[in-house]
DRENFI-555586 format. One line per 5 residues: for each residue x, y, z negated of C-alpha. Coordinates in Angstrom, 3 decimals. Layout:
<sites>
X,Y,Z ~ ...
</sites>
This chain:
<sites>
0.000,0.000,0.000 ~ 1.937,3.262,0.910 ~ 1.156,6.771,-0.909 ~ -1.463,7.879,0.935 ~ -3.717,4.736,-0.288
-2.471,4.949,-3.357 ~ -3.531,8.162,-4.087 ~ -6.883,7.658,-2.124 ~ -8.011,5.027,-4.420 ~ -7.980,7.893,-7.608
-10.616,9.719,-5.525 ~ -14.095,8.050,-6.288 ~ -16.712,7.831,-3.862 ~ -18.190,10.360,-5.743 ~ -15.785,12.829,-5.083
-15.572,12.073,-1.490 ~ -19.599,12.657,-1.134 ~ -19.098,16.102,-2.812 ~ -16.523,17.722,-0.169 ~ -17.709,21.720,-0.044
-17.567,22.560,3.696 ~ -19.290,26.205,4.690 ~ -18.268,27.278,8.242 ~ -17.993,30.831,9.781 ~ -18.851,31.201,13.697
-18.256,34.448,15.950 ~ -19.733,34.849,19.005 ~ -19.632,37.586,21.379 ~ -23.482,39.407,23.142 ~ -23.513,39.740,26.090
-25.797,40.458,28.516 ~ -27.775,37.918,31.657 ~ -25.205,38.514,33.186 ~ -22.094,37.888,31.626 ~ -21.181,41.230,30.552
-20.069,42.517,27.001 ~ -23.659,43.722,25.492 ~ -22.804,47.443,24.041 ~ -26.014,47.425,22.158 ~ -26.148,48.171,18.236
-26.312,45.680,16.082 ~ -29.508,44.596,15.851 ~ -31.743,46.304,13.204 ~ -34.155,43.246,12.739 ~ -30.831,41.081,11.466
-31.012,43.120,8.519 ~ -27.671,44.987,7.582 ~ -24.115,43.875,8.889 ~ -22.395,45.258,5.912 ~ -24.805,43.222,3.441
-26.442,40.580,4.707 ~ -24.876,37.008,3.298 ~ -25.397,35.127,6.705 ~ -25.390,37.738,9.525 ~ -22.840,39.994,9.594
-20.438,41.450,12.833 ~ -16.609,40.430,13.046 ~ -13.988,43.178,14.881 ~ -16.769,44.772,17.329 ~ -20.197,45.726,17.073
-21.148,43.386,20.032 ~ -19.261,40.548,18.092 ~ -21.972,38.447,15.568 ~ -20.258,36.362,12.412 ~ -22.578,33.902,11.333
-21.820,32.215,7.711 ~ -23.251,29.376,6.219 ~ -23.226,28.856,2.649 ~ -21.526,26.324,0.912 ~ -22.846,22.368,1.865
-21.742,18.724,0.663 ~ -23.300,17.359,3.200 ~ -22.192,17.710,7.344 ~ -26.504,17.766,8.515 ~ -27.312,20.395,6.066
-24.531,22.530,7.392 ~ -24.866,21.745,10.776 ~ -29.017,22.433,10.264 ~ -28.003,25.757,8.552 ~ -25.933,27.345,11.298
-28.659,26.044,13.713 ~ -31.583,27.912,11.756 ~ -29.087,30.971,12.011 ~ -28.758,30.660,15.360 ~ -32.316,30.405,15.836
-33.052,33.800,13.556 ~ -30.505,35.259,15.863 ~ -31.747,34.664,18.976 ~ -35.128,35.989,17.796 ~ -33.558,39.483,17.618
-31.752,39.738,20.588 ~ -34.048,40.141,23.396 ~ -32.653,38.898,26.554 ~ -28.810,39.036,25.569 ~ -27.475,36.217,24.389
-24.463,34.452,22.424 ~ -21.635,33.948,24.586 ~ -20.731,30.163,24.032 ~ -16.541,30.248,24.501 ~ -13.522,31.589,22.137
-12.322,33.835,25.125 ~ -14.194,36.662,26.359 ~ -16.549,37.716,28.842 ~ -16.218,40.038,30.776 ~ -14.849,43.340,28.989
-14.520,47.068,29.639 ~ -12.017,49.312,29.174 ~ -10.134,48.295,25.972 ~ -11.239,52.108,24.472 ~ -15.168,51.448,25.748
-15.675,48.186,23.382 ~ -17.708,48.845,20.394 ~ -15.525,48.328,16.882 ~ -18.276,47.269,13.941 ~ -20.210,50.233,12.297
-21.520,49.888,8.655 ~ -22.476,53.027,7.847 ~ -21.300,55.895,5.531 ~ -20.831,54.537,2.292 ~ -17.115,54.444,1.212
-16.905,50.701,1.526 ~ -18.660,50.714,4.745 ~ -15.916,53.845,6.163 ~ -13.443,51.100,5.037 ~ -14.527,48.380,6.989
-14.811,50.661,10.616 ~ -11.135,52.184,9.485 ~ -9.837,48.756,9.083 ~ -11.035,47.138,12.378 ~ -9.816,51.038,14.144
-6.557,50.121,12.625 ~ -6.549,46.627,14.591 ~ -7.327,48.290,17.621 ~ -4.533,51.124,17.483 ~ -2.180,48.062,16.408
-3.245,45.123,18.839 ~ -5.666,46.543,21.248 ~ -9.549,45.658,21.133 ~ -9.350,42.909,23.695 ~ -7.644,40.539,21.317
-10.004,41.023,18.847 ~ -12.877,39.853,21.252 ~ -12.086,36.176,21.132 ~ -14.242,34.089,18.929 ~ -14.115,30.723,17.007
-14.872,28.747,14.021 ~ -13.081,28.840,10.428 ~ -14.078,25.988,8.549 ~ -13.742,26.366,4.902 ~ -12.906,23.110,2.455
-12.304,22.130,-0.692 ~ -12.618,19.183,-3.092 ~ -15.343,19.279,-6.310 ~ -13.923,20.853,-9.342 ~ -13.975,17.951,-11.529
-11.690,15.944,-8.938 ~ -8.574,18.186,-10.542 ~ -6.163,17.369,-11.384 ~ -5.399,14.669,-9.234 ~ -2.219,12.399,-10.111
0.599,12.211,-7.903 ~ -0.750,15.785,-6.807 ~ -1.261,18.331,-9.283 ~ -3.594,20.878,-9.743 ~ -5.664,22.909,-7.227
-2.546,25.365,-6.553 ~ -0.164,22.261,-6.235 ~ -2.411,20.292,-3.966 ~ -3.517,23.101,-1.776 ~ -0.226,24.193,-0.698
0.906,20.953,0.026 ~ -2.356,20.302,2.413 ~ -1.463,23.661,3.777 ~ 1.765,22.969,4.610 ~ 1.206,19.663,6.547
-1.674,20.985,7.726 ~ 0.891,23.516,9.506 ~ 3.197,20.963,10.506 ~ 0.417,18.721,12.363 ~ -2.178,21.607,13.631
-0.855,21.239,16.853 ~ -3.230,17.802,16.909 ~ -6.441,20.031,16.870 ~ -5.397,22.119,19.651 ~ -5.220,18.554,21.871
-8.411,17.332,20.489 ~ -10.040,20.676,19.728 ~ -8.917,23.446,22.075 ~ -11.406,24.403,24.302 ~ -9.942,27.196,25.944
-7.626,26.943,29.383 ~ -8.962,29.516,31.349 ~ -9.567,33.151,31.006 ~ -11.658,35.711,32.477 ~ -9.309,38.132,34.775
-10.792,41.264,32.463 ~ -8.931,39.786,29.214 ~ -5.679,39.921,30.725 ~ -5.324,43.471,32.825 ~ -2.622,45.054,32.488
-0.919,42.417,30.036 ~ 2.034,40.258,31.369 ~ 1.349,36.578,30.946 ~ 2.594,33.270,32.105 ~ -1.646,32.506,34.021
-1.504,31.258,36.977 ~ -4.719,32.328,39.386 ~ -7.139,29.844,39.661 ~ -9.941,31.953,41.580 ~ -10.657,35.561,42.050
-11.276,36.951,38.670 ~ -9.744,33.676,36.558 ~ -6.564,32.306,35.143 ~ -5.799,29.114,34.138 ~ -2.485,27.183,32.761
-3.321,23.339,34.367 ~ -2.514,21.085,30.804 ~ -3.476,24.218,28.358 ~ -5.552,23.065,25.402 ~ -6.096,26.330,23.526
-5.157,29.337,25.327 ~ -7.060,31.719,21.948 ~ -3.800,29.771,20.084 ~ -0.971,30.446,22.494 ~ 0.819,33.511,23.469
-1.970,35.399,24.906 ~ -4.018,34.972,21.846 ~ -5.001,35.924,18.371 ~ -1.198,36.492,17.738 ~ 0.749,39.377,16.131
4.394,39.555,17.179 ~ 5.022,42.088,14.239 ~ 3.482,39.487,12.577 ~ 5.872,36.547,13.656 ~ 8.261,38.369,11.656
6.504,37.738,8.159 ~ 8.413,34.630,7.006 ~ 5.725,33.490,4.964 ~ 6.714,30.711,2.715 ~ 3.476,28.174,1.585
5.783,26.113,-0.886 ~ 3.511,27.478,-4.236 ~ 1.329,30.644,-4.979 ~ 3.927,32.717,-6.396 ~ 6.352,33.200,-3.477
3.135,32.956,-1.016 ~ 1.544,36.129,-3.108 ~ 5.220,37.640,-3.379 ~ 5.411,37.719,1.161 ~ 1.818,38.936,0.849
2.167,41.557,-1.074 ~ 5.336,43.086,0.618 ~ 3.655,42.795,3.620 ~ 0.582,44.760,2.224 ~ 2.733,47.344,0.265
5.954,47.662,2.339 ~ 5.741,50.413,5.406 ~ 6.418,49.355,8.795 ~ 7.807,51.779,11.092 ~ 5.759,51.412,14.164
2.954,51.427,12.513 ~ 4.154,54.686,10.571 ~ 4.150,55.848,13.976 ~ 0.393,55.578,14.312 ~ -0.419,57.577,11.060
-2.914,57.270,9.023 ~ -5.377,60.317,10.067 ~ -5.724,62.839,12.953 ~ -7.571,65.709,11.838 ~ -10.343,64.655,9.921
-10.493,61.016,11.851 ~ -8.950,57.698,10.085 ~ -6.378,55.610,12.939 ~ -5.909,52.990,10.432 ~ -6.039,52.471,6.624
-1.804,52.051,5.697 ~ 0.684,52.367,7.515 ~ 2.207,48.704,6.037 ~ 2.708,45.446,8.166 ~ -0.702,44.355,7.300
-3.290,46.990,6.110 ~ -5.481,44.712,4.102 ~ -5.204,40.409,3.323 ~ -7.438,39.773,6.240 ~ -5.295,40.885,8.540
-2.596,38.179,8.186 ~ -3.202,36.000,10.941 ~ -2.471,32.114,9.547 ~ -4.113,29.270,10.524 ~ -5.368,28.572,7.473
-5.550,30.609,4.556 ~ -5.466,29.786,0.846 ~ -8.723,31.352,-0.544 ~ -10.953,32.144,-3.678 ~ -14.460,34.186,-3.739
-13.641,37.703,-4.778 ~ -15.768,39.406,-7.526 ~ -16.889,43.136,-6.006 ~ -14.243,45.356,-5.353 ~ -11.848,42.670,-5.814
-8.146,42.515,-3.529 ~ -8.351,38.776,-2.243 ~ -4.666,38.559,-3.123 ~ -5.442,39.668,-6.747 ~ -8.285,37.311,-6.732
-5.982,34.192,-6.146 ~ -2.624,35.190,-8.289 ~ -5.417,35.949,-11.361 ~ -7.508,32.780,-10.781 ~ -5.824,29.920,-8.329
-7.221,28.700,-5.124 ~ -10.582,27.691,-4.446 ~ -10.755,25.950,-0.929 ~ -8.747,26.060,2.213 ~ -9.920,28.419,5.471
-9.118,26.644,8.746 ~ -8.857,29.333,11.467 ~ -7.739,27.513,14.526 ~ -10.355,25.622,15.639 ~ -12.447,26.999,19.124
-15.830,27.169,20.119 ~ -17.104,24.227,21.401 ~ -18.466,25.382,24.582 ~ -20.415,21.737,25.523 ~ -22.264,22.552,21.582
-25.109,25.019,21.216 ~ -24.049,26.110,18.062 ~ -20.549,25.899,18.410 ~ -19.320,22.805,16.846 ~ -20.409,19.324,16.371
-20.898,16.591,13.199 ~ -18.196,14.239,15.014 ~ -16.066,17.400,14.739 ~ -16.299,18.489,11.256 ~ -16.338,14.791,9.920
-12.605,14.433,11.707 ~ -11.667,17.604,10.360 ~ -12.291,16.546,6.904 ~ -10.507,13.522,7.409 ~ -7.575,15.273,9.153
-8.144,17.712,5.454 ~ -7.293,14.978,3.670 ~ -4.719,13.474,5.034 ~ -3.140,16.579,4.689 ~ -3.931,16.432,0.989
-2.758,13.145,0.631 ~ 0.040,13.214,2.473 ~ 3.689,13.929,0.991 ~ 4.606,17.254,1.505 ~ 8.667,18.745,1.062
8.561,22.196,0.576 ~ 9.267,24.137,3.902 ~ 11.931,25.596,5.339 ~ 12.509,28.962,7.741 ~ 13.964,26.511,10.451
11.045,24.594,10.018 ~ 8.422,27.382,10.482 ~ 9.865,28.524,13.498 ~ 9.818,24.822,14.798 ~ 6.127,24.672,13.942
5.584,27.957,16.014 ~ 7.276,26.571,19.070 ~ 4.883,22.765,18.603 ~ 2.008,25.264,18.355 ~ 2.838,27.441,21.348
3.522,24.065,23.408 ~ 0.409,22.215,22.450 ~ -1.565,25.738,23.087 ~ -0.374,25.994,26.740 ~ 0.696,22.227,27.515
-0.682,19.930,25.611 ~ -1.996,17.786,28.623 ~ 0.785,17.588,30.424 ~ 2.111,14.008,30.939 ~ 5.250,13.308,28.257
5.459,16.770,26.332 ~ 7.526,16.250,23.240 ~ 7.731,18.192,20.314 ~ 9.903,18.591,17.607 ~ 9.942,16.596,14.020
12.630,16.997,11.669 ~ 15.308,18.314,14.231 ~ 14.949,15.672,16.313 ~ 12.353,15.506,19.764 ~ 9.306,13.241,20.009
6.649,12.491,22.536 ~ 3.523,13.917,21.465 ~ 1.331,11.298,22.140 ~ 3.458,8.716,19.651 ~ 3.305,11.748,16.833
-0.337,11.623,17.211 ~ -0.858,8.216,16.966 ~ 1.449,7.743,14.045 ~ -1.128,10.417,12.331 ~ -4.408,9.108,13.293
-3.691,5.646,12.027 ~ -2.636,7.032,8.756 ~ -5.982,8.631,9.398 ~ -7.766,5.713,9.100 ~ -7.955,4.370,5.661
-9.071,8.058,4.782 ~ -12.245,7.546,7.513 ~ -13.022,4.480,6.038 ~ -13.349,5.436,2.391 ~ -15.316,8.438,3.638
-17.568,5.885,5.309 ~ -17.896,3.538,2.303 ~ -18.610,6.542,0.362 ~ -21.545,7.901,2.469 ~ -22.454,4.854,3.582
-22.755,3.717,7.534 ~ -19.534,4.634,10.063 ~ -19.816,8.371,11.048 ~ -16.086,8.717,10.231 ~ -14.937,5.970,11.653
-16.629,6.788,14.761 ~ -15.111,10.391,14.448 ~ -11.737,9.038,14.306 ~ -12.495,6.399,17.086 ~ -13.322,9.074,19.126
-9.984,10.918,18.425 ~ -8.127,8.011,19.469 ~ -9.999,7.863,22.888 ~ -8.922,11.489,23.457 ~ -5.561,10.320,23.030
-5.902,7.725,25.617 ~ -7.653,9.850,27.612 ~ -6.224,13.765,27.975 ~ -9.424,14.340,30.637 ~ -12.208,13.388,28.145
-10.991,16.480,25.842 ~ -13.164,19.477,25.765 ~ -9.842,21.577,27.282 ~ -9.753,19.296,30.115 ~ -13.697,19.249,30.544
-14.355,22.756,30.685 ~ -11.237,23.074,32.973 ~ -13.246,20.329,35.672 ~ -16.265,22.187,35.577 ~ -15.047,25.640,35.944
-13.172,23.820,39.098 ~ -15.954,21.900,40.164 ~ -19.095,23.004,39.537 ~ -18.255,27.156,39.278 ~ -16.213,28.027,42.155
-12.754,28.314,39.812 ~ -15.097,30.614,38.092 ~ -14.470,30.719,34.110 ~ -17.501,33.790,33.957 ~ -19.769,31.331,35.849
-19.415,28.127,33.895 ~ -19.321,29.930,30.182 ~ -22.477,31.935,31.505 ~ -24.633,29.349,32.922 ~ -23.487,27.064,29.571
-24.320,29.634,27.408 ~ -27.780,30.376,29.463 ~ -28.502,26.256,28.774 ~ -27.342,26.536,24.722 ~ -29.982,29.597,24.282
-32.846,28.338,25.764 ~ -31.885,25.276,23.920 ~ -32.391,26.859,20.675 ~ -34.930,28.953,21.288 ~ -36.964,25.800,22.085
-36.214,24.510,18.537 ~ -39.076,25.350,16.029 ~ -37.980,27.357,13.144 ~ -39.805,26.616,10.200 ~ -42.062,29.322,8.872
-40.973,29.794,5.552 ~ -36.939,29.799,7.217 ~ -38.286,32.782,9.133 ~ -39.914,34.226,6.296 ~ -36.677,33.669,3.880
-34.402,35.320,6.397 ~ -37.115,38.075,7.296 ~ -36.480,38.906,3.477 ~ -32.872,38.979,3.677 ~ -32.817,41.666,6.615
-34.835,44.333,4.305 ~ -33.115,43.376,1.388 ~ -29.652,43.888,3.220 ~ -31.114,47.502,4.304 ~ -32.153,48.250,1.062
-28.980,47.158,-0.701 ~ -26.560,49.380,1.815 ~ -29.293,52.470,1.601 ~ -28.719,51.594,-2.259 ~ -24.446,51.953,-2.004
-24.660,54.696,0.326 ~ -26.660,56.460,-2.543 ~ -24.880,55.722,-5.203 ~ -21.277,56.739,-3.443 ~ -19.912,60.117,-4.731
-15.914,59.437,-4.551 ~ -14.052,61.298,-1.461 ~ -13.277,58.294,1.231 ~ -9.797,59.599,0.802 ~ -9.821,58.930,-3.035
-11.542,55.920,-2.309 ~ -8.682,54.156,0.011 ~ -5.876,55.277,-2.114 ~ -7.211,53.534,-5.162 ~ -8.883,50.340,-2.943
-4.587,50.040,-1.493 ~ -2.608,50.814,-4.748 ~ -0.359,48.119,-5.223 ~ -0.916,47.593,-8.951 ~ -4.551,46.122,-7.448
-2.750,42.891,-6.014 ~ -1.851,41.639,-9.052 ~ -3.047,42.526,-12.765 ~ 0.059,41.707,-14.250 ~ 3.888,42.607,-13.927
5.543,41.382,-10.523 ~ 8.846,39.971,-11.506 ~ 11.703,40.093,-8.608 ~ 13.983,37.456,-8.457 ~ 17.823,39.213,-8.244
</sites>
């Protein structure tokens, strides 16, 4: 029996039916036909600053949908689609663009950043995501996906052989990091671009028709080069080997200035270009993965949140839109990401090294635009080796995990999940990369716009077919005028100066409520 059982086996079946799993899906409007929508945000979803399901990510044209927190795969899966189905109510004849890469955009200075009104914390949200834009451009932000958040039940710590919640996390995270480059191949979902995304940017593309480009074997262009990437970023040598030194490269990050971005300022005139002039202006800017979280109390820095109080659950960022799934993402999927979670968990895990993050970048990058192609090899430990033998080495150690999950729950979901990873091993053409790829080719004229619109044309009528129960409608009816009400209520209550207002939100002393000790 080798570690990984062994340390299975002190998880109960109990434990493995209580995994928390909540997931958080963006989605661009657009309109019939395939443009950006530059509408509002739609009043009748209730208010984007304060509703707890329906909110908008970097743009105002750019939905976040949240799902609260589920033990069970069907009840989150049912909650996103009930979402999906109060969404599509409100949006007349636009509709939810289905892929992680965008449709087609306007001028980068035309597309809509996220309003939330005039309350202080409302300003700080706009002057964050005008930050972004001064910093990255507003195209970039425009690509969508799915973070899946996960955790184990609280009464499951600690576990032996892994320590508690801080311990264990970190060690997921960091093979996590070293095997993501698996989920791009069986994940990715995003080869092809539309011509709009790309103007004016040099990039590797190759044109596949008028208006698209395309890299032949690429599993997940939104993870590669052209991307959500920051190469001031790529600089940040974060280290995940425990909470302390993780919080110490956050905070310098947040606290420490950063000359081009000095450059930028922080007002003209009486207008806000971005909220600090530091590497990263807030936590949510640093662009992992996956992210070692906690639920922040109001008002609360997320950094302070987890050096005060440990971390909660694990935020997968990686993982694309499923373009062939009307919401996004499918049961098969999350039940192979938990397994994937917990092998992760289970897993040894040696502390990381700087040679080894930048060898985890390059896997990344060469899965992201390559994965398909016949005999691609990565890199392991300084040495080179084929990425198909890497990933079956990792989905049999997979499968003892799947089958306890299965035993747990009862019947073979997992299993099946799994088996179905294995096939898209065999089989590079059955992955959804490789899929959407064909029918852009084959059925669209080389067209990425055409095959993302009439898919996404097929997923909304799909769902607006479904039949939303009344009291659903009624509940989430409730939750737009509340959300109104409770921003009307902020707004009114605000009387600090904005200016006031950000210095205090940024002061370093807020990261952390006690002393930070240097190391000489």
């Amino acid at each position: 029996m080798n570690k990984i059982q062994e340390r299975l086996r002190t998880l109960s079946p109990a434990v493995l039916k209580d995994i928390r799993r909540g997931i958080e899906k963006e989605s661009l409007r657009v309109r019939p036909e395939g443009k950006l929508a530059m509408t509002p945000h739609p009043s009748a979803l209730g208010s984007a600053l304060t509703h707890p399901h329906i909110t908008t990510d970097f743009s105002e044209s750019q939905l976040e949908l949240i799902t609260g927190v589920h033990t069970g795969v069907e009840s989150c899966l049912e909650e996103l689609t009930q979402i999906h189905q109060v969404v599509y109510r409100a949006l007349g004849d636009e509709m939810m663009w289905c892929a992680s890469m965008p449709c087609g955009l306007p001028a980068d200075d035309a597309i809509p950043i996220g309003r939330y009104g005039n309350s202080n914390v409302g300003r700080m949200k706009t002057v964050y995501r005008t930050g972004l834009s001064h910093r990255y451009g507003r195209r970039m932000q425009m690509i969508s996906g799915i973070h899946y958040n996960f955790s184990l039940p609280h009464i499951v710590w600690p576990i032996p052989g892994l320590g508690d919640p801080n311990e264990a996390y970190f060690a997921l995270i960091r093979n996590f990091r070293r095997n993501a480059w698996l989920l791009f191949y069986l994940f990715g979902a995003s080869p092809a671009v539309c011509a709009s995304f790309v103007e004016g940017r040099k990039h590797e593309l190759r044109e596949l028709a008028n208006g698209t480009y395309h890299l032949p074997h690429a599993t997940s262009l939104r993870m590669g080069r052209l991307g959500y990437q920051s190469d001031a970023q790529s600089a940040l040598a974060v280290s995940y080997n425990n909470l302390e030194n993780y919080g110490a490269s956050l905070f310098d990050a947040l606290t420490q200035p950063y000359p081009p971005y000095e450059a930028i300022g922080i007002r003209d005139g009486d207008d806000y270009r971005q909220l600090a002039t530091s590497l990263l202006q807030i936590e949510n800017e640093f662009y992992g993965k996956i992210r070692a979280k906690r639920v922040i109390r109001p008002g609360e820095r997320p950094l302070h949140a987890l050096r005060e109080r440990g971390v909660e659950y694990v935020e997968v960022r990686l993982m694309d839109l499923d373009p062939f799934c009307a919401i996004g993402i499918g049961a098969a999927t999350i039940r192979l990401l938990d397994v994937f979670l917990l092998h992760c968990l289970l897993e040894d895990s040696p502390a990381d090294t700087p040679e080894e993050i930048a060898a985890i970048g390059r896997n990344q990058n060469r899965v992201a635009a390559r994965g398909r192609e016949p005999g691609l090899r990565l890199e392991r430990r300084g040495q080179e080796v084929d990425l198909f033998e890497w990933s079956q080495e990792l989905l049999a150690a997979c499968a003892p995990i799947a089958a306890a999950l299965d035993a747990a729950h009862g019947g073979n979901a997992y299993g099946n999940a799994l088996a179905g990873a294995v096939a898209a091993l065999d089989d590079p053409d059955s992955t959804p990369s490789a899929r959407a790829l064909r029918e852009v080719q084959e059925r669209h004229g080389g067209s990425y716009i055409r095959f993302t619109l009439a898919q996404s044309l097929r997923h909304a009528a799909d769902i607006r077919r479904l039949r939303l129960p009344a009291e659903v409608e009624d509940r989430f009816a409730r939750s737009a005028q509340e959300s109104l009400e409770e921003q009307r209520q902020i707004e009114a209550a605000d009387t600090m100066p904005f200016e006031i207002y950000r210095q205090r939100y940024l002061a370093p002393e807020r990261l952390n409520a006690t002393p930070i000790r240097r190391k000489s």
